[in-house]
C-alpha positions in Angstrom: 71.1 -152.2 177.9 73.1 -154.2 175.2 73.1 -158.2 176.0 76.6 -159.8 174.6 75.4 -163.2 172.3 77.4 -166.4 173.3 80.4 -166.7 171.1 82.8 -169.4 170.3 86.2 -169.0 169.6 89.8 -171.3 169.7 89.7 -172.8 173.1 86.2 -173.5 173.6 85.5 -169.7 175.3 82.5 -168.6 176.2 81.2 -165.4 176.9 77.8 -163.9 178.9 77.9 -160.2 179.0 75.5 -157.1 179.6 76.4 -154.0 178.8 74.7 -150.9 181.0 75.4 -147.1 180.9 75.9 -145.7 184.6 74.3 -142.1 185.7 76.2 -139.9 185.3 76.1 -135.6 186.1 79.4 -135.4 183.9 81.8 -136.9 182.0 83.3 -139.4 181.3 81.2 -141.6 182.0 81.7 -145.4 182.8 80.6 -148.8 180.6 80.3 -151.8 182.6 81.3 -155.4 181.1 80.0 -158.9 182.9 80.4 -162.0 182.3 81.0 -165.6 183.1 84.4 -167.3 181.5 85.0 -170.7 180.5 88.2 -172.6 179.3 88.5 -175.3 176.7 87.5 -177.9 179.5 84.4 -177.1 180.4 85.8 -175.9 183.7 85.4 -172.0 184.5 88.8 -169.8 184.3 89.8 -168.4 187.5 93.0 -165.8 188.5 94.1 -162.6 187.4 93.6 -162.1 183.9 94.6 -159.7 181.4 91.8 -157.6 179.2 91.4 -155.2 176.3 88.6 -153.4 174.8 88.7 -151.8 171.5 86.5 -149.5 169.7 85.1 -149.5 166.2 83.0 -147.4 163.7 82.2 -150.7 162.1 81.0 -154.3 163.1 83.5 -156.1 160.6 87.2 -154.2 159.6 86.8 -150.2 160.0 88.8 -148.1 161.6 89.1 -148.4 165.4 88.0 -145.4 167.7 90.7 -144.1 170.2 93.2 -146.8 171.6 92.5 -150.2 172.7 91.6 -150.2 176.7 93.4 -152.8 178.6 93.4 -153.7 182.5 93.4 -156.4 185.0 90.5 -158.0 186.9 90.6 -160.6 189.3 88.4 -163.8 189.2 87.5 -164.6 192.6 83.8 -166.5 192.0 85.0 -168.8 189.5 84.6 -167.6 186.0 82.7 -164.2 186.9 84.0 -161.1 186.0 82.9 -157.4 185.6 85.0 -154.0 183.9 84.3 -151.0 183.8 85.7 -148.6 181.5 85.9 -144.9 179.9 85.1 -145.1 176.6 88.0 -142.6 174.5 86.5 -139.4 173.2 86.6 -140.7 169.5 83.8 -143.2 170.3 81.8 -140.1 171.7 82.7 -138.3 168.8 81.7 -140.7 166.0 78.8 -139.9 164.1 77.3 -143.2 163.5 77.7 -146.8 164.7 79.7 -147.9 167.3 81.4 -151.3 168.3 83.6 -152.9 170.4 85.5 -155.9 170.7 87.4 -157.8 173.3 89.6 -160.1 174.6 90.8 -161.5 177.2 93.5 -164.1 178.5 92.3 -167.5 178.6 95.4 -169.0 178.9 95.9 -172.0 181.9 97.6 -170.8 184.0 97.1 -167.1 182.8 100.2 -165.7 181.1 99.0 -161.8 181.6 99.4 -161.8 177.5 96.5 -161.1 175.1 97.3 -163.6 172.3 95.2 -163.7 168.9 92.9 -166.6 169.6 91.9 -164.9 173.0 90.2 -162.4 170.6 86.0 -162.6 170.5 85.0 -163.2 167.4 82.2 -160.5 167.1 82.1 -157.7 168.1 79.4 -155.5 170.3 77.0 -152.6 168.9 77.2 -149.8 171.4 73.8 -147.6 170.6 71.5 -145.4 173.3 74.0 -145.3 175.6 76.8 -142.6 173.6 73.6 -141.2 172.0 72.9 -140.2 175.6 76.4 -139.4 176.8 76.9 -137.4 173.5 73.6 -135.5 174.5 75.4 -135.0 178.1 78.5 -133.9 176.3 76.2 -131.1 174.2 74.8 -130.1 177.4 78.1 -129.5 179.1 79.7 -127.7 175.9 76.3 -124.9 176.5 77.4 -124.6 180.5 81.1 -123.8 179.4 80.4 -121.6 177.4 77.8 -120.2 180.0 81.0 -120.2 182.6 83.5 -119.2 180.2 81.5 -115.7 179.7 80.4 -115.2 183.4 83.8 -115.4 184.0 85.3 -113.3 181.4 82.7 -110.9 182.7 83.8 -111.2 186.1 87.5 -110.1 184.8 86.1 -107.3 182.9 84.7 -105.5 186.2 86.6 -106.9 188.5 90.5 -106.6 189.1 90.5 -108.2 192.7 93.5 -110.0 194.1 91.0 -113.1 193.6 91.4 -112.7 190.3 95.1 -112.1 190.2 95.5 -115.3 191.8 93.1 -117.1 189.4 94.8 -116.0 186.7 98.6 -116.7 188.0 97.2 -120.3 188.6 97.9 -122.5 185.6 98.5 -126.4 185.2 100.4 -127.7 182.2 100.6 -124.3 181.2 97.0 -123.7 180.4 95.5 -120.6 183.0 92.7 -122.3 185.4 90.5 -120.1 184.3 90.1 -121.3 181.3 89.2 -124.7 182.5 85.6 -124.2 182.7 85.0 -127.7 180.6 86.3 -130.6 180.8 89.6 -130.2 179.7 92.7 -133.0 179.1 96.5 -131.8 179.8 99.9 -133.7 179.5 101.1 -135.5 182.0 103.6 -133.1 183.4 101.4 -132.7 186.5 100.6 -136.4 187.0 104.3 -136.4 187.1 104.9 -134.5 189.9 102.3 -135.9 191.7 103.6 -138.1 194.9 101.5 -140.6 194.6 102.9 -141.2 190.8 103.8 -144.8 191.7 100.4 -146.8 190.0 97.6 -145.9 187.8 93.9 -145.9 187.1 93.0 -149.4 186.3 90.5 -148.2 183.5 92.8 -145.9 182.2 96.1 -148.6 181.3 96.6 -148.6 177.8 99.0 -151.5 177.1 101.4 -153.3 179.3 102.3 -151.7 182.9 105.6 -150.3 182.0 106.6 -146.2 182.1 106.4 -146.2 178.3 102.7 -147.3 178.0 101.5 -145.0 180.9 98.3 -143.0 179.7 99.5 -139.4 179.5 96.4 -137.8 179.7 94.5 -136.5 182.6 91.1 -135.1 182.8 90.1 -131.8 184.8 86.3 -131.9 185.9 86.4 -128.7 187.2 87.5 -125.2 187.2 88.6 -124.7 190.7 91.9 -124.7 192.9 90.2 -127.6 195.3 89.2 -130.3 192.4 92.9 -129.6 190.7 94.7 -130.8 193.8 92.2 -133.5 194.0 92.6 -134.8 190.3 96.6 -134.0 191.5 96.5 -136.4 194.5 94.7 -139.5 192.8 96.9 -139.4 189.3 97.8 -142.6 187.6 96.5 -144.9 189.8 96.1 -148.4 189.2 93.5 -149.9 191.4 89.9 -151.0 191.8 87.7 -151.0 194.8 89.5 -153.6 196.4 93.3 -153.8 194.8 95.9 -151.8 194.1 98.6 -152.6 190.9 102.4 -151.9 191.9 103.5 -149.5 188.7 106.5 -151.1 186.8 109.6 -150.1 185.2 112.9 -151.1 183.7 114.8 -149.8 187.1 114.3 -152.6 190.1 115.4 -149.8 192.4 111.9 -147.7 191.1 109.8 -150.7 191.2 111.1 -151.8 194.5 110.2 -148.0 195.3 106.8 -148.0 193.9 106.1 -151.7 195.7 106.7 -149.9 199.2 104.5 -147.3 198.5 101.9 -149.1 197.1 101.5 -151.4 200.2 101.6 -148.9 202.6 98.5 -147.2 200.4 96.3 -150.3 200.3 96.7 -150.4 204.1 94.5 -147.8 203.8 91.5 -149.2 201.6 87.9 -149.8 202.3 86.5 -152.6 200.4 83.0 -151.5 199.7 82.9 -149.0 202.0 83.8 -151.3 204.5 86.8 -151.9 207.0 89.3 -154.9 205.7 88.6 -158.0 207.6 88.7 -162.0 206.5 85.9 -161.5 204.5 86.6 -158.0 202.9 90.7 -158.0 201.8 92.7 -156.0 200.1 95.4 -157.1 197.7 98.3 -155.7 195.9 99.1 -157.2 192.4 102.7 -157.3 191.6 103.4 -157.6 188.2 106.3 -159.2 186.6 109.5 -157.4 187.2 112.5 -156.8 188.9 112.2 -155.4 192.8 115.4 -154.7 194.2 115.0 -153.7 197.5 118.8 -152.8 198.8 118.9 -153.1 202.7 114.9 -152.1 202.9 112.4 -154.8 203.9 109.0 -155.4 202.5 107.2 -155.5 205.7 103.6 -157.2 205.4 101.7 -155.7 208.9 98.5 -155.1 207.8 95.8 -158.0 208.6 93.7 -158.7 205.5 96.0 -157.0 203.1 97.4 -160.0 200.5 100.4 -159.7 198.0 99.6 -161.7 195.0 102.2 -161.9 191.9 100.2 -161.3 188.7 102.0 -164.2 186.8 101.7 -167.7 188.0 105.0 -168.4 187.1 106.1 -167.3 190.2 110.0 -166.2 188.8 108.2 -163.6 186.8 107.8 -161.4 190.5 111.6 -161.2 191.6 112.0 -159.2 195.4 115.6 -159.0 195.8 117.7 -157.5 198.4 120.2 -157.6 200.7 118.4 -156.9 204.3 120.0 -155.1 207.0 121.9 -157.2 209.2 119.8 -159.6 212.0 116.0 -159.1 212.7 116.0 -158.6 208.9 114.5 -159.8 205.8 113.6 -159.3 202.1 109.9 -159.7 203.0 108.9 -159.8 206.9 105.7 -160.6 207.9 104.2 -159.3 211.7 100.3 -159.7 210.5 98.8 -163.3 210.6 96.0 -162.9 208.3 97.9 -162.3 205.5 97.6 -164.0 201.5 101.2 -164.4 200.1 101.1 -166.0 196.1 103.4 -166.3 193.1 106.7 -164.6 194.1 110.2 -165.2 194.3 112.1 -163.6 197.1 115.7 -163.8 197.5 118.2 -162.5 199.7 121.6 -161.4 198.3 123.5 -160.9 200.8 127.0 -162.0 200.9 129.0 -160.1 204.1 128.6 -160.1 207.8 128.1 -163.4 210.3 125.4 -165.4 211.4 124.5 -167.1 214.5 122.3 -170.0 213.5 119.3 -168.7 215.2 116.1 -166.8 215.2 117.7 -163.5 214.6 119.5 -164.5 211.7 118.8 -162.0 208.5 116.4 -163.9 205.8 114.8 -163.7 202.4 111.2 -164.4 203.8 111.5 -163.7 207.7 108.1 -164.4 209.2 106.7 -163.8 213.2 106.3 -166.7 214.9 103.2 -168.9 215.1 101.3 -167.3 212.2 98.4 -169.8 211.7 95.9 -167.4 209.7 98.7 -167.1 207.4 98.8 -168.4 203.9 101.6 -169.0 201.4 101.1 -170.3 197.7 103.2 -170.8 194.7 106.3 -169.1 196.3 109.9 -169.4 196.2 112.3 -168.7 198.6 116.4 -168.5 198.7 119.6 -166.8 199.6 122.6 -166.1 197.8 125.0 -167.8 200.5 123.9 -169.3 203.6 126.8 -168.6 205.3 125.6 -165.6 205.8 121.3 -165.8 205.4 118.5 -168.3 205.2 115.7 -168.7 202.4 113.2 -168.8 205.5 113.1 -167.5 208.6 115.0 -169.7 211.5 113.7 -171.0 214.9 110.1 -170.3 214.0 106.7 -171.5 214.0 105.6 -172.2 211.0 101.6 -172.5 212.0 100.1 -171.4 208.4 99.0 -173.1 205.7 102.4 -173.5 202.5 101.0 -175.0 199.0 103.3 -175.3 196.3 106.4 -173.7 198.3 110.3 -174.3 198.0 113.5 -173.2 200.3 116.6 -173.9 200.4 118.4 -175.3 203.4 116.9 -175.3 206.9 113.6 -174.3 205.4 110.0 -174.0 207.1 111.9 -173.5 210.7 114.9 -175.6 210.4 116.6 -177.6 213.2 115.5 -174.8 215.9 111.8 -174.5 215.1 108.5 -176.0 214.8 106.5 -176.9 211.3 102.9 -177.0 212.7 100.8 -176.4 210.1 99.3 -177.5 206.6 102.4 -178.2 203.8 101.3 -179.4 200.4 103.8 -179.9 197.8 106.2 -178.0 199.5 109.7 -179.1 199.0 112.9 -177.9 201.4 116.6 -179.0 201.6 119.2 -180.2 204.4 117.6 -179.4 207.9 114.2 -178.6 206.5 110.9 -178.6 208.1 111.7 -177.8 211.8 113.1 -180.0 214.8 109.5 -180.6 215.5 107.9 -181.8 212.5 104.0 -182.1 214.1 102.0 -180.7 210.9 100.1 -182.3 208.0 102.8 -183.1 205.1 101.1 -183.8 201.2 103.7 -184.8 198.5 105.9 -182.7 201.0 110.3 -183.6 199.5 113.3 -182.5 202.0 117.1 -183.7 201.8 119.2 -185.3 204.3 117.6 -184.6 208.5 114.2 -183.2 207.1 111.1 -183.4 208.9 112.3 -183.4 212.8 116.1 -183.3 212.8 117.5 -184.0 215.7 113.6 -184.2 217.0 110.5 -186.0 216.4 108.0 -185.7 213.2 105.0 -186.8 215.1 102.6 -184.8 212.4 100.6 -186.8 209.7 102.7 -187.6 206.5 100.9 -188.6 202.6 103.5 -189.3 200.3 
């Protein structure tokens, strides 16, 4: 075990850390990171926040070891956070001393950037634990060489069709049979992987864009079953409990990618454990462009949140134009669902409307949703002679902080706002016919809050 000292640096920020080896019966194996985080104010940092680790073969200047190591974690105890990370081969390579250094974004809000001053200012010695994962590496270098010549044997005396297929069987050109140790190959078959949408959160090396993908993959074993394994689970951002939408410079890909990646996450188990209120799931959206055409984003999983990585919530733009009425840009049919730092608009600019519930939407909601909540989000349409920023005729039962739509927002003249609204702000018609909620520092425009109706709900500010 290696214990992190306290270190300050610009900004006041503090870290606690212990560094542990974890068993391991090959490689690579994983370094875990924890620590406690606190921000110029005294106050502990909170969010998603971006790291990076880099190695050293020195404690000041050197040369680094491998490329830095960078990721995403997600503070949900205030200030506590763990990572776990693959250290590169240089650092198991290196004949002597090893350090590492890192840094993290401490930035308020977080501006998923790693700037200078968010730099430690010492770095870490790494010692027993590569001296034992080198010692592990030694070992598995004797059994492939053990493997390589039983197999070679087996070729010799042997001209089964077995073997034929074994060796007609290659990956990135290199015959599985010669695969005995762990062995790294391009990424031409993470590539044609389907699941090629999001990558290993220990493995990001830079910002999450197509050009700073990793583009290596490792093979842990020589045998048809473990390479369509590795296959399946290529470049995949997630941890135990998220999944990260992979990003590019086409919206129509990342809009792609977005789909795919919620309908995986449906499928997580949080420690093991079925999602419920107390064990969720979330998808991280990073800043981009999403540009879903006539598709819909539909959130029906309970438990399974959609949380923009940036809090500036313009950073994560959904766009599209829906597909006529019953429609929207992001629909929602599962009431315990976590919805933060987006913008969602719809673009469409044909067809009719009615002026009622069925009328297509950027954010189109069920009805009466009162597990639901809604933070730091943005809502509009291109032209509302034709769609809504919000849902029509609805029930708007949830809890809304820091929300804005356009006009005839949270329910408009046909439905109900019913639940908690802080700093939420709407336009003409805004906040339902039947304004019977709880209103903070809630703004609307002309026949807000009960048009046409009563507000009979309790209004501060």
């Amino acid at each position: 075990m290696f214990r992190l000292q306290r270190g300050l640096r610009v900004f006041s920020f503090f870290l606690f850390a212990l560094l542990c080896s974890t068993t391991v019966h090959a490689l690579p194996s994983t370094i875990s990171i924890q620590g406690a985080l606190t921000g110029s104010d005294g106050q502990a940092l909170t969010g998603v926040r971006v790291w990076r680790v880099q190695f050293y073969n020195a404690e000041v200047g050197g040369g680094t070891l491998g490329s830095a190591i960078t990721g995403v974690f997600l503070i949900e105890t205030p200030g506590r956070f763990s990572i776990e990370l693959t250290p590169p081969a240089e650092v198991l390579a290196a004949p002597g001393e090893v350090w590492y250094e890192l840094a993290v974004d401490s930035a308020t809000p977080p501006d998923a950037a790693i700037d200078p001053g968010d730099i430690f200012p010492k770095r870490v010695a790494v010692h027993s634990v590569l001296f034992a994962q080198r010692a592990v590496v030694a070992q598995q270098s004797d059994r492939a060489t053990t493997a390589t010549l039983a197999l070679n044997a087996l070729h010799a005396s042997m001209a089964t069709t077995a073997t034929v297929a074994l060796n007609a069987l290659t990956l990135g050109g290199v015959p599985v049979n010669e695969l005995a140790s762990d062995t790294e190959l391009t990424s031409g078959l993470a590539a044609k992987a389907d699941r090629g949408h999001s990558h290993r959160l220990d493995a990001l090396d830079g910002a999450v864009t197509d050009a700073q993908v990793p583009d290596t993959i490792t093979i842990k074993l020589a045998n048809e079953a473990r390479i369509a394994e590795t296959a399946n689970v290529a470049y995949q951002l997630r941890g135990e409990a998220f999944l990260m939408v992979r990003t590019t410079a086409n919206p129509v890909t990342n809009a792609s990618n977005l789909l795919k990646t919620y309908a995986e996450a449906k499928e997580l188990t949080p420690h093991k454990a079925a999602l419920s209120a107390t064990n969720r799931a979330v998808v991280l959206v990073p800043p981009g462009r999403y540009d879903l055409g006539t598709a819909s984003l539909l959130l029906d999983a309970e438990c399974v949140d959609l949380e923009g990585v940036s809090n500036d919530c313009e950073k994560q733009y959904l766009y599209g134009t829906t597909n006529g009425p019953n429609t929207g840009v992001l629909m929602q049919t599962a009431n315990n669902v976590r919805i933060e730092n987006l913008l969602v608009e719809c673009t469409l600019s044909t067809g009719t409307r009615k002026i009622d519930h069925t009328d297509p939407a950027a954010y189109f909601p069920n009805t009466a949703l009162a597990a639901t909540r809604v933070r730091n989000c943005r809502f509009q349409c291109v032209n509302i002679s034709y769609s809504w920023s919000m849902r029509l005729g609805v029930e708007y039962k949830g809890t809304y902080e820091g929300c804005t739509g356009g006009d005839y927002a949270f329910g408009g003249v046909l439905g109900t706002a019913s639940g908690i609204f802080r700093e939420c702000k709407g336009e003409q018609y805004s906040f339902g016919r039947a304004a019977s909620g709880t209103f903070t520092n809630c703004t609307g425009e002309d026949y807000a809050f009960g048009s046409g109706g009563t507000a009979s709900g309790t209004f501060t500010n």
